[in-house]
C-alpha positions in Angstrom: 7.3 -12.1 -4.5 5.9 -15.8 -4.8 8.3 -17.2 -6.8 6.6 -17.4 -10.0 7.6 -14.9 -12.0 10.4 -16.4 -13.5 8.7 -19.7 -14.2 9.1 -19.7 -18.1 12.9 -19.6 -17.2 13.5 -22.9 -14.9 13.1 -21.0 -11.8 12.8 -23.5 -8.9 12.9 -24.3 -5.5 16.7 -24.8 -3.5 17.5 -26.1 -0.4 18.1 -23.9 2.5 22.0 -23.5 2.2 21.7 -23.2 -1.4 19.5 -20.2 -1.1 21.3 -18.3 1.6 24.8 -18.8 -0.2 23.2 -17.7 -3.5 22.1 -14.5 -1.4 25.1 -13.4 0.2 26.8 -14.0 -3.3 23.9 -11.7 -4.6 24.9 -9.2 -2.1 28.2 -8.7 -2.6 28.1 -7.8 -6.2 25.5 -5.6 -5.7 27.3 -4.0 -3.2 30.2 -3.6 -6.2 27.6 -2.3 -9.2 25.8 0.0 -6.9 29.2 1.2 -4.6 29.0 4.5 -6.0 26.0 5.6 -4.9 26.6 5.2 -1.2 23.5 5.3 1.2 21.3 5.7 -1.4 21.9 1.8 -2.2 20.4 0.5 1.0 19.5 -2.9 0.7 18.2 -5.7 3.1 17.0 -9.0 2.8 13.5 -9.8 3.9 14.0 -12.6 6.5 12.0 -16.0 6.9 11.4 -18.1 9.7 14.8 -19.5 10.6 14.3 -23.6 10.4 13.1 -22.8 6.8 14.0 -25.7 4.7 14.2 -24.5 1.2 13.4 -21.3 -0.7 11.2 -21.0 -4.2 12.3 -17.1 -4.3 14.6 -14.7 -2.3 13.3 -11.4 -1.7 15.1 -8.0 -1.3 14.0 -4.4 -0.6 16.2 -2.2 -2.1 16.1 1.8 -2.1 14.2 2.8 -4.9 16.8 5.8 -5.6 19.1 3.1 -7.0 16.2 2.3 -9.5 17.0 6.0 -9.9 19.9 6.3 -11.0 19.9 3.2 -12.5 17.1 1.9 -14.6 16.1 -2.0 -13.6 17.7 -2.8 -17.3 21.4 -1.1 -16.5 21.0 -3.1 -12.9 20.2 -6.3 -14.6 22.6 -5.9 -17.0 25.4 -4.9 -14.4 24.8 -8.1 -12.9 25.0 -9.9 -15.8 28.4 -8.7 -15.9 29.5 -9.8 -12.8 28.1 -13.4 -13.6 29.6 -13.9 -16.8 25.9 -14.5 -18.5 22.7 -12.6 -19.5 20.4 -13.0 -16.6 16.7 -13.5 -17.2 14.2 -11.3 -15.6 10.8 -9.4 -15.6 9.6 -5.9 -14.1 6.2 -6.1 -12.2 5.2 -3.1 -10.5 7.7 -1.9 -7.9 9.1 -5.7 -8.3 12.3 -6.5 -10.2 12.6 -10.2 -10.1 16.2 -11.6 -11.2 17.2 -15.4 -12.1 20.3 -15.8 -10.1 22.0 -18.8 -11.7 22.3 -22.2 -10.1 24.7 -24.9 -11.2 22.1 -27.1 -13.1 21.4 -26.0 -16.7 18.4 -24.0 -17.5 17.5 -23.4 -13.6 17.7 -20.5 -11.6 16.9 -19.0 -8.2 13.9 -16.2 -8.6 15.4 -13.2 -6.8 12.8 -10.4 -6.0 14.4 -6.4 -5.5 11.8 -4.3 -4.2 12.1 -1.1 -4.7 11.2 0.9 -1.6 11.1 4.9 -0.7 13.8 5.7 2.1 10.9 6.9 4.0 9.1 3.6 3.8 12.5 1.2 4.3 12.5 0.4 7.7 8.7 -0.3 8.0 8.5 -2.0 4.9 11.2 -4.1 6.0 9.5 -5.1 9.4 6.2 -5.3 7.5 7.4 -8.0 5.1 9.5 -9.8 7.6 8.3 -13.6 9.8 7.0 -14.7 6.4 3.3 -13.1 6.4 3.6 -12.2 10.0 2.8 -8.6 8.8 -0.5 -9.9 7.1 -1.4 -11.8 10.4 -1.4 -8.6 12.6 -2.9 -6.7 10.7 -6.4 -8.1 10.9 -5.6 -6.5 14.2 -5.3 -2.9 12.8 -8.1 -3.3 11.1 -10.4 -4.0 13.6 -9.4 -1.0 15.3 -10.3 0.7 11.6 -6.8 1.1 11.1 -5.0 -0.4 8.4 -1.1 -1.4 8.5 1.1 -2.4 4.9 4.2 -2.4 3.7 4.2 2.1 3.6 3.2 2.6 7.4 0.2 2.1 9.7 -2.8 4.6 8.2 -6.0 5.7 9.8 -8.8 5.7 7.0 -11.2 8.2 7.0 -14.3 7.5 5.8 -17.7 9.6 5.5 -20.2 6.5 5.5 -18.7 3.9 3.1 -16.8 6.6 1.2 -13.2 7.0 1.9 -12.2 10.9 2.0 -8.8 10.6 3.2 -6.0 8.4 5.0 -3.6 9.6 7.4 -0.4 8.3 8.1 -0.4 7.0 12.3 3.1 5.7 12.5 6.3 4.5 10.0 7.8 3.1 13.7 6.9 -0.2 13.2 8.0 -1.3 16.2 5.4 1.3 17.7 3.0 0.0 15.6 3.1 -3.6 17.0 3.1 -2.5 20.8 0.0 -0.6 20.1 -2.0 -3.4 18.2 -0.9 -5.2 21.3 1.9 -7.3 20.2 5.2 -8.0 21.9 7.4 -6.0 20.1 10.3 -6.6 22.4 10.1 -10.6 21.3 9.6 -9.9 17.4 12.7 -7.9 17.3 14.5 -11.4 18.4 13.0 -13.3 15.3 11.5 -16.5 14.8 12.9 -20.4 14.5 9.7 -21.5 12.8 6.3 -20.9 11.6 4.5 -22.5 14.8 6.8 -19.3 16.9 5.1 -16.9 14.8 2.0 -18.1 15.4 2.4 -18.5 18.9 3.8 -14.8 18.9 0.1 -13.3 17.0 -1.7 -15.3 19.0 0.2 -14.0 21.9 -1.5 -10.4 21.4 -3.3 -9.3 23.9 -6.4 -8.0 21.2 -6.0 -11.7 19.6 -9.3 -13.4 18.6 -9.5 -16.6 16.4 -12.2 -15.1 14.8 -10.8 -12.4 12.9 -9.3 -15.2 10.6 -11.8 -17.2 8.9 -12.1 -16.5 5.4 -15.5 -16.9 5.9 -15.3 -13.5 8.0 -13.0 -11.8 5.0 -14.3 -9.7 2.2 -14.1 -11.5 -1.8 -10.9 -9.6 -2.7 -9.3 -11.0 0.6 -10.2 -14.3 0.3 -9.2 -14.7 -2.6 -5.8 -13.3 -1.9 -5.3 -15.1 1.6 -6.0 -18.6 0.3 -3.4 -18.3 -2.1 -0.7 -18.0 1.2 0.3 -21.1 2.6 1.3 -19.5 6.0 -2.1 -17.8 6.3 -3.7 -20.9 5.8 -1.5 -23.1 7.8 -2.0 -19.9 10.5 -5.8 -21.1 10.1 -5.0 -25.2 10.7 -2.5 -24.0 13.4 -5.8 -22.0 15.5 -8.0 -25.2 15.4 -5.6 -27.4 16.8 -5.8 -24.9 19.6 -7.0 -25.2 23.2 -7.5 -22.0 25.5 -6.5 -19.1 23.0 -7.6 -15.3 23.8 -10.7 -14.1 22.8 -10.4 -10.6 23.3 -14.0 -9.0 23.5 -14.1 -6.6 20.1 -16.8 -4.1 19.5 -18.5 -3.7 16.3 -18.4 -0.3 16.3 -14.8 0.8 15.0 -14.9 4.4 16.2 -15.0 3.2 20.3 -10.9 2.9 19.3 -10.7 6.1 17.6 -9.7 7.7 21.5 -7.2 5.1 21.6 -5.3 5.8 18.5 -5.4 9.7 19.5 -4.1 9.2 22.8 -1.3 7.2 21.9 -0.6 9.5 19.0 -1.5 12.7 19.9 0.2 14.3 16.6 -2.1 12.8 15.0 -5.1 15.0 16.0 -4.3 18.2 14.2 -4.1 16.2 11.0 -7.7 14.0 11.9 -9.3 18.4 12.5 -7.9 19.2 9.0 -9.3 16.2 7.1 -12.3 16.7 8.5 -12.4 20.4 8.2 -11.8 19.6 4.5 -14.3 17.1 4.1 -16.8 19.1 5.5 -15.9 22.4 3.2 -16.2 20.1 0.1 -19.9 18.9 1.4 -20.9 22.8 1.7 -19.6 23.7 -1.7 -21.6 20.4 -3.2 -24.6 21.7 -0.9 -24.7 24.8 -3.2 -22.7 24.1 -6.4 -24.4 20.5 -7.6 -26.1 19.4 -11.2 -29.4 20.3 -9.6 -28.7 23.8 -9.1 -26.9 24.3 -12.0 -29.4 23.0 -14.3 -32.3 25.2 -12.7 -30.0 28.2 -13.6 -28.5 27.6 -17.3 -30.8 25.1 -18.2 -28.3 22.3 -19.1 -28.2 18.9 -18.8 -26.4 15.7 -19.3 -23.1 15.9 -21.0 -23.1 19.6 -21.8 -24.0 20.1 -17.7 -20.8 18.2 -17.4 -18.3 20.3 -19.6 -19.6 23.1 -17.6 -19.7 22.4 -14.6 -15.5 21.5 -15.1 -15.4 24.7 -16.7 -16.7 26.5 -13.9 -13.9 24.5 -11.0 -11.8 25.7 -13.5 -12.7 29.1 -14.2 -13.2 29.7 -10.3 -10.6 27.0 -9.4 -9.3 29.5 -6.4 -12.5 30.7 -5.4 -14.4 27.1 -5.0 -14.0 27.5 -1.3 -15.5 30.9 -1.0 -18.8 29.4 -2.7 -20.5 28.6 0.8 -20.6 32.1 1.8 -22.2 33.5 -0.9 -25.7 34.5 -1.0 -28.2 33.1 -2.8 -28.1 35.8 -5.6 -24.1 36.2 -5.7 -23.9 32.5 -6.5 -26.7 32.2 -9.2 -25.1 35.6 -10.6 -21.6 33.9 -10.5 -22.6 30.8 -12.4 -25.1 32.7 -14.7 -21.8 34.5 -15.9 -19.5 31.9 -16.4 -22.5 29.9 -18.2 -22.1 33.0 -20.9 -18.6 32.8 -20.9 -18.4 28.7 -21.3 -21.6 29.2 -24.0 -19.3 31.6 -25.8 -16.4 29.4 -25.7 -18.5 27.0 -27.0 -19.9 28.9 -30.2 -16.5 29.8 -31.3 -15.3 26.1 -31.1 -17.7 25.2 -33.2 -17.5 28.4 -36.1 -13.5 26.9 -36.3 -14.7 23.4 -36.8 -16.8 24.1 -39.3 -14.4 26.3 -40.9 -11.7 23.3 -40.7 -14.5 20.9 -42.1 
């Protein structure tokens, strides 16, 4: 995705037309290479903004069980067939990007297949749809402390700034939109240009101009964000605004936690059991830690280490029965495994010698 991948082989820009024959061309000899394997060959183009005028790269999700059953070589290669000619291309991740042909020499049309889970497809598809649209609302999500891609819309669950656990909200994107406040009835009917999908996530009723400032982003997003011409041209777009909704956010990201539960109350059981789990691994830390251990066998730095993996080892079914131990029981318990890892230890090295 970006159209670069392909530049060493005269990938480049076409017009419009050009693009959009090239793809239903693509997809019809896909459809013959990858016939056999029915549904499991889903694929759908990700669309752009209607008025588009030209494309630097066409891009695809496809199933990822046809990756499968057929490595991204054997589909290159199939293709090639069908085109009479070796097709360049490059693997990137979950990212096979293609060089469709065009009639000038040396140039071709970057084509991008996606490989995507079956589970994943239908969001994936809306995610990456409206050319960055997906990228757009989701400063939305995040705001909420949600966070929406291409694999679903997740709630992250954190324990101050570390992050314990995500939970999966939704894969309806359609549901996902309504509830970050979008019109999901007018998305489904597409968009003639960039300035309509603008006016559509400004159109949100949580929509605030400041949630897209780079200034307001982290490093790793600003540096990503300023390398997308829509996101930026979204930024140009809001300060030639008058009149745009400011919709009154709170700091404090948990006042929207009742919000996501109510309007997915499935969602509850799994929010009890991550925290349930979170809090038994803070009571086993609470009594199993380096401090304790060291005040028992005496160890420290990296033997402590080997040890202490020996131990989640040794007791790997038993970790969670720790807490309820007393005092003596646990100190007994680790005192007995330090004998046992000591041993282990002492015969390790008797065979290295023995080998030196």
């Amino acid at each position: 995705m970006g159209g670069n991948a392909l530049a060493a082989f005269g990938s480049t820009r076409c017009s419009r037309d050009v693009a959009l024959h090239m793809l239903d061309d693509f997809q019809a000899r896909f459809a013959q290479i990858t016939g056999h394997l029915g549904n499991a060959a889903r694929v759908e183009p990700i669309a752009a903004y209607r008025l588009k005028p030209d494309f630097g790269d066409l891009d695809v999700l496809v199933d990822s069980r046809v990756f499968q059953s057929m490595p991204p070589k054997s589909v290159v290669d199939a293709l090639s067939n069908t085109y009479g000619l070796a097709l360049p291309w490059v693997k990137n991740g979950p990212v096979l990007s293609v060089g469709l042909p065009l009639p000038s020499d040396d140039q071709c049309l970057q084509l991008d297949l996606i490989s995507t889970p079956a589970a994943e497809f239908d969001f994936s598809l809306g995610y990456f749809s409206w050319n960055d649209m997906g990228n757009l609302v989701g400063r939305v999500a995040h705001k909420m402390g949600l966070k929406i891609g291409h694999n679903g819309l997740w709630l992250p669950m954190r324990d101050g700034t570390n992050l314990h656990d995500e939970l999966l909200v939704t894969r309806d994107f359609e549901q996902a939109l309504s509830f970050l406040g979008f019109d999901a009835a007018r998305w489904l009917l597409g968009f003639d240009s960039l300035d309509d999908i603008y006016q559509f996530v400004a159109s949100g009723e949580r929509f605030n101009p400041d949630l897209y400032p780079l200034e307001h982003r982290n490093h790793t997003a600003r540096v990503r964000d300023k390398k997308r011409p829509v996101y930026m041209g979204f930024l140009q777009w809001i300060e030639a605004q008058r009149g745009l909704r400011h919709f009154d956010w709170s700091e404090d990201k948990a006042l929207y936690l009742q919000e996501v539960m109510t309007a997915f109350p499935s969602l509850r059981e799994d929010y009890e059991y991550s925290l349930a789990k979170l809090n038994q691994v803070k009571a086993i830390r609470a009594c199993f830690n380096g401090t304790v251990v060291t005040a028992i066998t005496g160890l420290t730095g990296k033997k402590l280490g080997q040890f202490m993996a020996h131990f989640k080892h040794e007791h790997a079914e038993g970790m969670a029965d720790l807490p309820s131990l007393s005092v003596e029981q646990l100190h007994s318990l680790i005192r007995d495994s330090h004998q046992v890892f000591a041993r282990s230890v002492e015969q390790s090295t008797k065979n290295q010698r023995k080998q030196d």
